[in-house]
N, C-alpha and C positions, 0 to 999 in steps of 0.2 A: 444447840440447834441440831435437827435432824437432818438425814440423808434427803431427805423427803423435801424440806425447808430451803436448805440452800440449793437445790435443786430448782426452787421453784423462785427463789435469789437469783440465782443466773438468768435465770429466762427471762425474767423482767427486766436484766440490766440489758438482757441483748434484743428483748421485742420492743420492750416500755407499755406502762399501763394508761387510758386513756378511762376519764370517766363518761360516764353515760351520756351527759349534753354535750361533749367533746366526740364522742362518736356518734351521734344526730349531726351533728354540725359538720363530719367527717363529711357522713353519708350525704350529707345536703351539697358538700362539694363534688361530690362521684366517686366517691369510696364504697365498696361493697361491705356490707354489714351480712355477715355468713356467719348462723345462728346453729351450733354443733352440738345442739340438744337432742334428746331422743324423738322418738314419735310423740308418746301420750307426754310431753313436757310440753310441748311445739302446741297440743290441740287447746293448753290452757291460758294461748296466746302470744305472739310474739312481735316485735319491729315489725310497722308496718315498711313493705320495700327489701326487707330481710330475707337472702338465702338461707332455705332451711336445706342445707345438704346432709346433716346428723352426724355423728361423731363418727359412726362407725362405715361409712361409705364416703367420706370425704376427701380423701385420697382418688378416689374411684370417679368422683363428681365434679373435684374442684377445676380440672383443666375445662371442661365444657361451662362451665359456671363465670369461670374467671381467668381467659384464657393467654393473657396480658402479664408476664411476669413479674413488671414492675409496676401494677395497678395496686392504688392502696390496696389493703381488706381489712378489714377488725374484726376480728372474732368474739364471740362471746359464749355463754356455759348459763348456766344455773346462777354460779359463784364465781367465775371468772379461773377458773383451776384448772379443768376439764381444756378453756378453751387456751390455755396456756400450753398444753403437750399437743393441742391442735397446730399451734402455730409454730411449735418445734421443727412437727412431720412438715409444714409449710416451706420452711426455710430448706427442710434437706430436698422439698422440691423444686428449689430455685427463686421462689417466692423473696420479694427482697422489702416490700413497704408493707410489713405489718403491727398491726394495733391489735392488745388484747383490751377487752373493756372491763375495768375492774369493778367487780363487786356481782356482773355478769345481770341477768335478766331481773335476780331481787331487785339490785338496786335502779336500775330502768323502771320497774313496775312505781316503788318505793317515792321516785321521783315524780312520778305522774304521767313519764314521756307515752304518746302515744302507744296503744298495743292495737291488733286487732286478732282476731279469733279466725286463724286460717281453714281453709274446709281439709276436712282430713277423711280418711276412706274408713268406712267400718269393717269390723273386725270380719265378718263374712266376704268383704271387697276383699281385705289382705289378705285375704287366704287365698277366692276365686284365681285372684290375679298375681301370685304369689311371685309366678315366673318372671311377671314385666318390674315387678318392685325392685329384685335384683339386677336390673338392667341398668346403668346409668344412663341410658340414651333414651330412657321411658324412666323406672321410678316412680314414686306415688306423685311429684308433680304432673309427670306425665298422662298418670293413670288417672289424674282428678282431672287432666287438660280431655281428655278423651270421656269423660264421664258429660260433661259440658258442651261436647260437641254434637252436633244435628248435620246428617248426611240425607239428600236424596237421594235413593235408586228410581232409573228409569227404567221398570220390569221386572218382576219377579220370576223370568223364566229359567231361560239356562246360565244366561251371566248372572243374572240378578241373584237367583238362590247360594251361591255358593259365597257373592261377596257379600249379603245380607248375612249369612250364617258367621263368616269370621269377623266380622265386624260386630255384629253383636256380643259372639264368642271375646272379642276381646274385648268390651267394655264400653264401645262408642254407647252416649247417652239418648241419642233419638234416631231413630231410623225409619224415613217418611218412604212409600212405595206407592210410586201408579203404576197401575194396570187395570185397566179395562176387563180384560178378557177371563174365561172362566177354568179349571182345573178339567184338562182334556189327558187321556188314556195315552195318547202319543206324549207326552209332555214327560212323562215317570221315569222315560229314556235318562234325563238328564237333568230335572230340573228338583233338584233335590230338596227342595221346599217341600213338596205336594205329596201326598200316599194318595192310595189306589181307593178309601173309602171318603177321601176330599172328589173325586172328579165331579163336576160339575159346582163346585164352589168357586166363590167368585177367588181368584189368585191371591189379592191382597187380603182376602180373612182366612185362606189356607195359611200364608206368609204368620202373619200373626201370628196365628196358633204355635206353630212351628219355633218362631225366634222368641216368644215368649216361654216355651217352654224348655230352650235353651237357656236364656237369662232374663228371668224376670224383672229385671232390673233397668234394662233396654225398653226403651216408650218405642212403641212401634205407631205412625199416623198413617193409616190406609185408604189411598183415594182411589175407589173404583170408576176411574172415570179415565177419557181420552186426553192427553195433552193437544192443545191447541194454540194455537194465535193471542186467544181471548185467554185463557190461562194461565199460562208458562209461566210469568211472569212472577202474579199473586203466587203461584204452585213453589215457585223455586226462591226466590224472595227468602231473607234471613237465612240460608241453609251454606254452611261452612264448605262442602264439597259436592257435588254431583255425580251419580255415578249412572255414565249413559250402558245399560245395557238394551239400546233397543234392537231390534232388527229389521228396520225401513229406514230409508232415505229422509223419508218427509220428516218424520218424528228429530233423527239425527240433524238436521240444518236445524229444525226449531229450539233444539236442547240450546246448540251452540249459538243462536243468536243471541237465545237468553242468557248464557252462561256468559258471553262475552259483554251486552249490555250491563249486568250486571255483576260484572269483575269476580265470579266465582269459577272455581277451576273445575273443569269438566273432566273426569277420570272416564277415556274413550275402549271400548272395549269392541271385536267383532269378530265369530268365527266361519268357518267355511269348511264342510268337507272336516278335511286332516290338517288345516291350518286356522292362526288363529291369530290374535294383533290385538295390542295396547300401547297407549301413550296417554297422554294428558296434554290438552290444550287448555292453554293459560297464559292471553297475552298479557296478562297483568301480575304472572310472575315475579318476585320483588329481585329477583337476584338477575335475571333477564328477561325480556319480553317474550314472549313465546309464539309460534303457530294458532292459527283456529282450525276449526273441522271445515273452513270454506278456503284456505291457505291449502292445503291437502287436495279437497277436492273444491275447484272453483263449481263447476259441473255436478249433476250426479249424470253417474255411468247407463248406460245403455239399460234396460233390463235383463236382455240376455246375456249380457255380461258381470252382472251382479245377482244372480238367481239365490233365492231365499234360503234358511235352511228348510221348508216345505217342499222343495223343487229339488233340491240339491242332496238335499242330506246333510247331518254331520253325526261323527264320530260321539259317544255319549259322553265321554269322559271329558271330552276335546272344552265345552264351556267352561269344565271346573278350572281347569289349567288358569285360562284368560280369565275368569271369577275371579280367583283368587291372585291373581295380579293384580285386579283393578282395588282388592281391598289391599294389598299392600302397598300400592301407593297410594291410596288414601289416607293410613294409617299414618305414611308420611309426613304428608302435608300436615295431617292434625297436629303433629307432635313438630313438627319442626325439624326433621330431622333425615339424615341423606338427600341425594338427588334425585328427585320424581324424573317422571320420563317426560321430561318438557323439551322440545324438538327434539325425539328421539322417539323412533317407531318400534317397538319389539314386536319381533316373528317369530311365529314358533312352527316348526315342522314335524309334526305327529310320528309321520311314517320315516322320516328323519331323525327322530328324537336330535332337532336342530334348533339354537336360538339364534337371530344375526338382528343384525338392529340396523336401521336407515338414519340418515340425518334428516329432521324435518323442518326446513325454511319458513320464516315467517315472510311474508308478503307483503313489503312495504305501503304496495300499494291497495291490500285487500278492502274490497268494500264495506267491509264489517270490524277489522283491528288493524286496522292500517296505519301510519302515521297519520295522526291530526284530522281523524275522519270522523263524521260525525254518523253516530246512528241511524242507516238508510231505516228502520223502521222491517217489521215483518211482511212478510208475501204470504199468497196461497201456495203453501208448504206441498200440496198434495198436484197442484197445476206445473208448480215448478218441476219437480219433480217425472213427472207425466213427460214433460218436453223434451227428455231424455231418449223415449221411447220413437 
């Protein structure tokens, strides 16, 4: 007998081996079945329900995967050998109920048990996105979770271009944009979608151009049209996340009415001047209820206390900032991963260079995600509004 043999002696007497319909039968009781094959091994099919963490990041992936130290696991390989030194490194990680499956995915396929054909990323995707593959916290589950996902933005202007560009930039699969409005000479300051031989094009076929020639790979759906009452609804309807960058009052309650009727998380973004703000309202958070944009403000403000940035100004740079916040927690949310900013207000101060963060209360008794409240139904967005004045 080889070095090599009684080696692999040992590990059976201290894992034990389980055959294929004994780890179906595992998994049918809530055991993880975590498949430590390669990439192009995995794409020729594997356990349906199966972690595919791969041999060589496994260590790297198994606590998020399987995070339970006395939860079964069964392992498996090609042949059952590979996933035998998988569940060595298992054990020296505290790992105490595991199963190797002998004979490994031959004999699974051999037997008939179900397979299925997992979607995997092509060879141009691994490369693009080479950075998030290394990531355990992203990974190519991750990178196919995000390839799958559909985001509104509300505006393609100074928020909107910056979280549209990294959002695309990193792989989301549909990126839907209203705006109305056409590519204006003042707009260049900051809205970094648009060149100077687009102005007078409508926003969302400049946007297009723009994120399609970043990655073609990104569906980009363009509604040149106003959000309304009559809309909102059809508009936002199916879309995994929202990302409000507008700059009116009227438009922001209409997001959030929709957003809250229809239990999608609103990623809220606003600047001013040399200051700027992001959170996320999402009273249907799964981990806690959260705020809406009428919890915040029951009211809207005065006009001249909320002046536009056409009246007021802002700083050019000051959008990307808070852009690029609202695509990072977005990115979040897709992926399932850290804390979004749900009751939780970030500031940013320019001339500062300050961040501080607010606590933001959900309103038990809000008219709109309140306890046990029923849908009051939309208003006229722009009279509401007006009432301020």
């Amino acid at each position: 007998m080889t070095a090599k043999d009684r080696r692999l002696a040992q590990l059976r007497a201290a894992i034990g081996d389980v055959t294929p319909r004994e780890a179906l039968t595992l998994q049918a009781q809530g055991a993880v079945l975590v498949d430590v094959r390669e990439t192009d091994e995995i794409a020729q099919g594997s356990p349906p329900g199966a972690r595919r963490l791969g041999r060589g990041f496994l260590e790297l992936r198994i606590e998020e995967a399987v995070p339970d130290l006395n939860q079964k696991v069964v392992l498996m390989c090609a042949t059952g050998i590979r996933s035998l030194f998988a569940a060595e490194d298992l054990m020296r990680l505290g790992y105490t109920r595991l199963f190797n499956m002998a004979g490994g995915f031959t004999s699974w396929k051999n037997e008939g048990l179900p397979i299925e054909i997992p979607p995997r990323l092509e060879a141009t995707e691994r490369e693009r996105y080479s950075r998030h593959l290394t990531m355990p916290e992203v990974g190519e589950a991750g990178q196919l979770r995000l390839r799958a996902s559909k985001v509104m933005l509300l505006g393609a202007g100074g928020l909107g271009s910056p979280a549209a560009v990294y959002l695309a930039a990193a792989g989301v699969g549909t990126l839907a944009i209203i705006d109305h409005d056409v590519v204006d000479r003042s707009n260049l300051q900051r809205q970094i979608l648009h060149t100077e031989e687009r102005i007078g094009t409508a926003k969302v076929a400049s946007a297009k151009l723009m994120i399609e020639a970043l990655n073609p790979a990104t569906k980009v759906l363009p509604f040149a049209t106003r959000l309304s009452s009559s809309n909102a609804e059809d508009l936002i309807r199916g879309f995994d996340v929202v990302v409000d960058g507008s700059d009116n009052f009227p438009t922001r309650y209409l997001v959030n009415d929709a957003c809250v009727k229809l239990g999608i998380p609103n990623v809220h973004g606003s600047v001013y001047r040399f200051e700027g703000q992001a959170t996320v309202f999402w009273p249907r958070y799964p981990k806690t209820r959260g705020p809406c944009y009428r919890c915040l403000y029951p009211e809207p403000p005065p006009p001249d206390l909320a002046p536009s940035c056409a009246e007021a100004g802002v700083l050019g740079v000051l959008p990307g900032v808070v852009g690029l916040l609202q695509a990072v927690e977005t990115l979040k949310i897709l992926l399932g991963i850290g804390e979004p900013l749900v009751g939780r207000l970030l500031c940013y101060d320019a001339l500062r260079a300050r961040f501080s963060e607010l606590e933001l209360l959900r309103n038990p008794h809000c008219r709109y995600c309140g306890d046990e409240t029923a849908f009051p139904g939309y208003v006229d967005y722009e009279q509401f509004c007006a009432r301020a004045a």
